[in-house]
N, C-alpha and C positions, 0 to 999 in steps of 0.2 A: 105096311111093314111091321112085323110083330117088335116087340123089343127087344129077343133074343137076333134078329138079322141088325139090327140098326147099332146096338153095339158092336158085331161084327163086319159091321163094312165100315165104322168108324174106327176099328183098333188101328189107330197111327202110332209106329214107332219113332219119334222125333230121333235126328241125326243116325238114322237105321240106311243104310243103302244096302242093294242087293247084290249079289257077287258080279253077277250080269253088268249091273250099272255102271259098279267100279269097275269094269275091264272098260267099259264105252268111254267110260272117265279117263281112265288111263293111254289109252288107243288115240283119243279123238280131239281132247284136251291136253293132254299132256299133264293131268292131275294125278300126280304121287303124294303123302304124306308130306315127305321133303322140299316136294316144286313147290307145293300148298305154302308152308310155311315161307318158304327162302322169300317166296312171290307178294304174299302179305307184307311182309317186314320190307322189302323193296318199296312197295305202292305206299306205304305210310311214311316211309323216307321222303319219296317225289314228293305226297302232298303235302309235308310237314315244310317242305322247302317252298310251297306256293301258299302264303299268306292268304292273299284273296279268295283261297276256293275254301270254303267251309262243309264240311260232311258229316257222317254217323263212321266211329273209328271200332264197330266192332267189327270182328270176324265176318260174320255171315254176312253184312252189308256189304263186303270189300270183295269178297268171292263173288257177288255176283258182277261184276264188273270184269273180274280177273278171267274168271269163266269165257266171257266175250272176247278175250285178247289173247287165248291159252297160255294163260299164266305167265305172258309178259308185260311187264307191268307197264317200261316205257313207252310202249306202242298207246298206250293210253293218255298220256301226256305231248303229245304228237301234233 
């Protein structure tokens, strides 16, 4: 692979989604901006209320969870 393709099949745009994506997001997860937020700030409520469970409290760790459950968060505490 020459170096002009190997930079081009690496150009990653980090936190870039495609409009396509976001409809699949939005459709299939029930990910809006709004749910996004409301659903984070809920999941760090429940586990700031469970002593025993210790985790990683950024964003992107918590959506991958939240993702799993379409952004309800109590169903994860179940």
């Amino acid at each position: 692979m020459s170096n002009a393709n190997s930079e081009e099949a690496f150009n990653i745009r980090v936190g870039y989604y495609r409009p396509e994506t976001m409809e699949i997001a939005k459709n299939e997860l029930r990910e809006t901006p709004e749910i996004k937020e409301a659903a984070i700030k809920e999941l760090r409520e429940l586990l700031h209320s469970c002593p025993d469970i210790h985790y990683r409290d950024d964003d992107d760790f918590l959506i991958i969870f939240l993702r799993a459950c379409h952004f309800i968060p109590r169903v994860l505490l179940k």
